[in-house]
C-alpha positions as CSV (number, residue, x, y, z in Angstrom):
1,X,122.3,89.0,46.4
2,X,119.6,90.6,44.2
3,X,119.8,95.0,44.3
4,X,116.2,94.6,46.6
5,X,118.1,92.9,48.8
6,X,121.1,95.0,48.8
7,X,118.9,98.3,49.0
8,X,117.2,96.4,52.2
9,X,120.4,95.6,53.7
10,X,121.8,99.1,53.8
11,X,118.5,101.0,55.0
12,X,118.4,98.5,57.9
13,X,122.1,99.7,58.6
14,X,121.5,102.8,58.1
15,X,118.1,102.7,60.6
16,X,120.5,101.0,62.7
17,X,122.8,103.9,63.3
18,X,120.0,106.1,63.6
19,X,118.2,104.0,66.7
20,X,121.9,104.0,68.2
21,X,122.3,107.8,67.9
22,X,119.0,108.4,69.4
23,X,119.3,105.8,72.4
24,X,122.7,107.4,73.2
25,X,121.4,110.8,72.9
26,X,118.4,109.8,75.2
27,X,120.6,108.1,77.6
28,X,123.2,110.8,78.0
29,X,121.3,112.6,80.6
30,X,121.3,109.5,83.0
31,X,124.6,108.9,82.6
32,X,125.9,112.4,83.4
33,X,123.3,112.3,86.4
34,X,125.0,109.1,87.9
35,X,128.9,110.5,87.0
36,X,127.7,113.5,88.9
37,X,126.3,111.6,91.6
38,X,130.0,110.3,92.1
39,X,131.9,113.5,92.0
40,X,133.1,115.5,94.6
41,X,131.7,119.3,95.2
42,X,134.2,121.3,94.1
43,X,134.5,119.4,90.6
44,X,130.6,119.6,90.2
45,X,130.2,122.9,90.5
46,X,133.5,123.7,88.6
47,X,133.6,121.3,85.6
48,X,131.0,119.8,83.3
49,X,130.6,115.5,84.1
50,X,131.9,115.4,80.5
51,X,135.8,116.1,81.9
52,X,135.6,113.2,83.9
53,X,137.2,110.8,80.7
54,X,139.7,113.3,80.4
55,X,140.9,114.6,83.8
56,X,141.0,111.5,85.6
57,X,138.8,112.1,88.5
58,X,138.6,110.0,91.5
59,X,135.1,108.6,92.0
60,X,133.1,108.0,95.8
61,X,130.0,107.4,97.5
62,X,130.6,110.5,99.7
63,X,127.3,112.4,98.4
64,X,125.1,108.6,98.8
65,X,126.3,108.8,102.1
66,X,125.2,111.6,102.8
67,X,121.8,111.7,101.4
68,X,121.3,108.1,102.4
69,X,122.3,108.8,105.9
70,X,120.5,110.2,108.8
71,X,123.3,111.2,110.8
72,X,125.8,114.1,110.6
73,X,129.4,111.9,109.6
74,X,132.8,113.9,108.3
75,X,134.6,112.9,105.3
76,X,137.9,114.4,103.9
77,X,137.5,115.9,100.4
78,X,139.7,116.0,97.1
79,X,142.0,119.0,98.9
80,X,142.0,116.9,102.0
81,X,140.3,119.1,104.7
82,X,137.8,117.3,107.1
83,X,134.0,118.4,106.2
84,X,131.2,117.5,108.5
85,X,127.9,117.2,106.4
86,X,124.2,116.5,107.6
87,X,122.1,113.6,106.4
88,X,119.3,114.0,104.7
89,X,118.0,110.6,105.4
90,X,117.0,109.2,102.0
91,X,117.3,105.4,103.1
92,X,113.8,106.5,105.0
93,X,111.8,107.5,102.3
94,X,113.2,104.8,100.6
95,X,111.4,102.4,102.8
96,X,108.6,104.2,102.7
97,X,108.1,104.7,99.0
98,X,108.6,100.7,99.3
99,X,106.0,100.6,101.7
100,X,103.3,102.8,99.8
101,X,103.6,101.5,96.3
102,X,103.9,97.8,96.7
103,X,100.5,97.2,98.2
104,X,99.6,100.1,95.9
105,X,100.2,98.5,92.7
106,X,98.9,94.6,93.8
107,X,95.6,95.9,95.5
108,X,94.7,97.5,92.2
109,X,96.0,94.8,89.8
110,X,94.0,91.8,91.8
111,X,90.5,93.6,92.1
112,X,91.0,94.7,88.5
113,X,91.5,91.5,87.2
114,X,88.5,89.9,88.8
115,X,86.5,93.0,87.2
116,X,87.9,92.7,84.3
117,X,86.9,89.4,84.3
118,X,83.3,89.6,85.9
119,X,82.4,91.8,83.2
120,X,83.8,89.8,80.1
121,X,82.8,86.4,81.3
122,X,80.1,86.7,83.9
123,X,76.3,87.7,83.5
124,X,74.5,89.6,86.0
125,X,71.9,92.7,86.0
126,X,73.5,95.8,85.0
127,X,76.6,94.0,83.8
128,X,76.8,96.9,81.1
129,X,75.8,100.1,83.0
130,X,78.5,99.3,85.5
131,X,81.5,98.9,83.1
132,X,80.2,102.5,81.1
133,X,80.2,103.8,85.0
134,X,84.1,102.4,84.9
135,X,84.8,103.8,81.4
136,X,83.8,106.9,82.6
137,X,85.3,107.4,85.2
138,X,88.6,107.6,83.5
139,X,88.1,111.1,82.3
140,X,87.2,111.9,85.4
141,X,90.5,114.4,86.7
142,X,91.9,112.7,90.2
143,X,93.0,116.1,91.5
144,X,89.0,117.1,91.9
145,X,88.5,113.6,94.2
146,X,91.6,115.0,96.4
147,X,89.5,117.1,98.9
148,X,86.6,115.4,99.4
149,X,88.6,111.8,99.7
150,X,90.7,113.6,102.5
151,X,87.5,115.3,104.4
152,X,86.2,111.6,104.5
153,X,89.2,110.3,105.9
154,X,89.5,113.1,108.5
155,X,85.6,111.7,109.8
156,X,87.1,108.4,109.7
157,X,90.8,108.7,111.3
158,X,92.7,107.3,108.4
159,X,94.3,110.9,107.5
160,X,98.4,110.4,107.5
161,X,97.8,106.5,107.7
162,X,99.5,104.2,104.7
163,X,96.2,102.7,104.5
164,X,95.0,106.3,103.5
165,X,97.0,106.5,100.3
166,X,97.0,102.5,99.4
167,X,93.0,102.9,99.2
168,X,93.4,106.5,97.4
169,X,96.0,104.7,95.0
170,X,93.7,101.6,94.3
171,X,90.5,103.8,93.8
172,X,92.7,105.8,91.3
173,X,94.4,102.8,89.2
174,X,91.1,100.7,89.5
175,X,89.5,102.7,85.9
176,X,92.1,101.9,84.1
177,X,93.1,98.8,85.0
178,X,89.6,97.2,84.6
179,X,89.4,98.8,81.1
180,X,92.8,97.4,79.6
181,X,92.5,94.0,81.9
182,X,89.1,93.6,80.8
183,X,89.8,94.1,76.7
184,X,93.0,91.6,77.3
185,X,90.7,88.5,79.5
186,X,87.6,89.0,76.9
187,X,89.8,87.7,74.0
188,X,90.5,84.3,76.1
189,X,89.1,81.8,74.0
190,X,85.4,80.5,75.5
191,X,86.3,77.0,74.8
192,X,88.8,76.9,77.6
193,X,86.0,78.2,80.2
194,X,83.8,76.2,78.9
195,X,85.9,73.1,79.9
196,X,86.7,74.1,83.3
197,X,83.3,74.2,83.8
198,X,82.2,70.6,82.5
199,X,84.9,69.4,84.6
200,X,83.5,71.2,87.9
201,X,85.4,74.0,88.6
202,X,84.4,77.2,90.1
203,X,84.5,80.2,89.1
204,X,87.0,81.6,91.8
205,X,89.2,78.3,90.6
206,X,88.8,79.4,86.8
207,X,90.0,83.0,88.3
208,X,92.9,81.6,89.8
209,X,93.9,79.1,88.0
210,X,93.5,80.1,84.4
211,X,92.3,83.9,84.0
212,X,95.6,85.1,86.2
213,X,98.3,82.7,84.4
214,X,96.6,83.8,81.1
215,X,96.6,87.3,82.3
216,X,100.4,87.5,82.9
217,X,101.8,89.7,80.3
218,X,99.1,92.3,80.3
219,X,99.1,92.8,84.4
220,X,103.1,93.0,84.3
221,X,102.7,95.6,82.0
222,X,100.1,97.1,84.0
223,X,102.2,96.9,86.6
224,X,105.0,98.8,85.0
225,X,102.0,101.7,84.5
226,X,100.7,102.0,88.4
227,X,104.5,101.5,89.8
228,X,105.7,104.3,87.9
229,X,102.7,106.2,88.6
230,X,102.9,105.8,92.7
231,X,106.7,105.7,92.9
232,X,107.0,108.7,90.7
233,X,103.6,110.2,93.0
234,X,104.0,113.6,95.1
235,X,100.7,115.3,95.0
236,X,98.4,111.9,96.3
237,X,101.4,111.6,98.8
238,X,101.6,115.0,100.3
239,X,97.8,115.5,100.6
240,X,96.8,112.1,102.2
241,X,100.8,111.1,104.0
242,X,101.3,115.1,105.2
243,X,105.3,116.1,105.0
244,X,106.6,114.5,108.2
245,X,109.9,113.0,107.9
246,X,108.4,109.8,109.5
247,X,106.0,109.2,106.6
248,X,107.6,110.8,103.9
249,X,108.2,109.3,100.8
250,X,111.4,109.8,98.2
251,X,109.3,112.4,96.1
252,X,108.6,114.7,99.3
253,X,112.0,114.5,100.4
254,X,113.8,115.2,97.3
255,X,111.2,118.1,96.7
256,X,112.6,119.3,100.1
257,X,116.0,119.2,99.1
258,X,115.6,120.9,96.3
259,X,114.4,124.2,98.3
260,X,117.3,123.1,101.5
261,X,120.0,122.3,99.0
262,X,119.5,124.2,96.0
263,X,123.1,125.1,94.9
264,X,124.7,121.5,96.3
265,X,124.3,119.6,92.7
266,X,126.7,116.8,94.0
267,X,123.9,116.2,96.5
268,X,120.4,116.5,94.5
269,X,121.9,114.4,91.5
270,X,123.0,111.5,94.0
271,X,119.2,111.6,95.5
272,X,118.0,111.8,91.9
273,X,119.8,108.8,90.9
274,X,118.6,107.0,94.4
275,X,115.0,107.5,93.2
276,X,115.4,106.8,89.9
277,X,117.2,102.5,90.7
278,X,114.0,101.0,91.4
279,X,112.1,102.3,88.8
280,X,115.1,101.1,86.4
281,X,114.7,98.3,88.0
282,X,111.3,97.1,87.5
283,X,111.0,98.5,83.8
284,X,114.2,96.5,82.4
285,X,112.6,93.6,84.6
286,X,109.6,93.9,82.9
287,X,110.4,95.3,79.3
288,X,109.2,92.3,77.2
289,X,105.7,93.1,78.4
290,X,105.9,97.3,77.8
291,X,105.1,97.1,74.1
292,X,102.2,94.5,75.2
293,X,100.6,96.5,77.7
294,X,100.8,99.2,75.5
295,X,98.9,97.7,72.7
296,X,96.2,96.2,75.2
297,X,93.2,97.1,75.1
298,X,93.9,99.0,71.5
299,X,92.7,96.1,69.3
300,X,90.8,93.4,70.1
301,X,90.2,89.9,68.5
């Protein structure tokens, strides 16, 4: 092995150790969020998560019961008295954070993609002074739509309706969407369009049957972008859903716990943790297309 090589080897070790040291630093707060979520009361507000590996403490899902349930229940704590707790009815908003960001995200993503590919591969009049119109709009500031969006809805009846906030969320993704889908479709190569249509097909059978499976990796990672966006959402939510426990979603509720349950740490870390698995979830699902959708749209050719 030649010095170059030597010198090469022990940088990448050393840039190793580094990465390591910063992905466990980053990580650290999750982990003591989730170890908290576990402990009982008296140890979270006493001792520091970090004792747990040292004192030996006996993990539950006391507080996820709680915040999960709807329903008073009694459980017997680490002195063994009997303590009767409220729920705060998390598994509710769970559903319907479910309920608002799944159509949320795919309502966006589809009419995106046929924009996106309207205006790379289709000619019409004013073909270009509609996508500026769509490029502008991104600098546009969503919180200055809020009002009037909501007085049209009052005239219309949709106020506190999912549809309200799956239309708000789709006219609020759509900008970007169209701009990163549309940079990602116009680098298809022509030749395979070109061939489609010599051998017949439409153009809602190109869309579907070559623009979509070729379109993959960047609406995955687009996905990643407007799931995050809606799950993680509490402005949008509270002005179009309102703050009824019916409707509620997990950002409104935790918000609420927050002022309710201020001290009870055991409690907000456990609902923390609740509204953080999904998001986990779909971003370690999803990861191989991040740094893709990321670069999309940033270079082109």
């Amino acid at each position: 092995m030649t010095l170059e090589k030597r010198k090469a080897a022990k940088w990448k070790v050393v840039i190793n150790i580094i990465l390591l040291f910063i992905v466990l630093i980053w990580t650290m707060p999750t982990v003591g969020l989730f170890i908290s979520s576990l402990r009982p009361q008296d140890e979270v507000m006493n001792t520091g998560w970090w004792t747990t590996f040292t004192d030996g403490t006996r993990f539950n899902l006391d507080n996820y019961r709680q915040v999960l349930g709807g329903r008073d229940h009694t459980y017997v704590d680490a002195a063994g008295n009997t303590v009767r707790a409220s729920g705060d009815n998390l598994s509710q908003a769970f559903v319907n954070s479910l309920t608002v960001t799944i159509p949320s995200v795919i309502i966006p993503l589809l009419i995106a993609a046929a924009a996106a590919f309207g205006f790379a591969w289709l000619e019409f009049p004013g073909r270009k002074i509609f996508f500026t119109i769509v490029v502008a709009l991104l600098v546009v500031p969503l919180q200055i739509a809020l009002i009037p969006i909501l007085r049209d809805y009052q005239r219309i009846g949709l106020t506190g309706s999912y549809l309200a906030i799956w239309l708000a969320h789709t006219g609020f993704g759509l900008p970007l969407a169209t701009y990163l889908l549309y940079n990602y479709i116009s680098t298809i190569p022509r030749d395979i369009f070109e061939s489609a249509f010599l051998d017949g097909a439409k153009q809602m059978t190109v869309f579907t049957l070559l623009v979509l499976p070729l379109s993959i990796p960047a609406i995955a990672s687009l996905a990643i972008f407007q799931f995050l966006w809606v799950w993680n959402d509490l402005l949008v939510a509270l002005v179009f859903l309102g703050g009824t426990a019916d409707v509620a979603v997990l950002t409104q509720r935790l918000a609420s716990m927050v002022g309710s349950r201020g001290q009870d740490w055991h409690l907000l870390t456990a609902g923390a943790f609740v509204t953080m698995i999904i998001p986990l979830a779909v971003f370690f699902g999803l990861q191989r297309f991040f740094v893709r959708g990321l670069m999309a749209g940033s270079v082109k050719g």
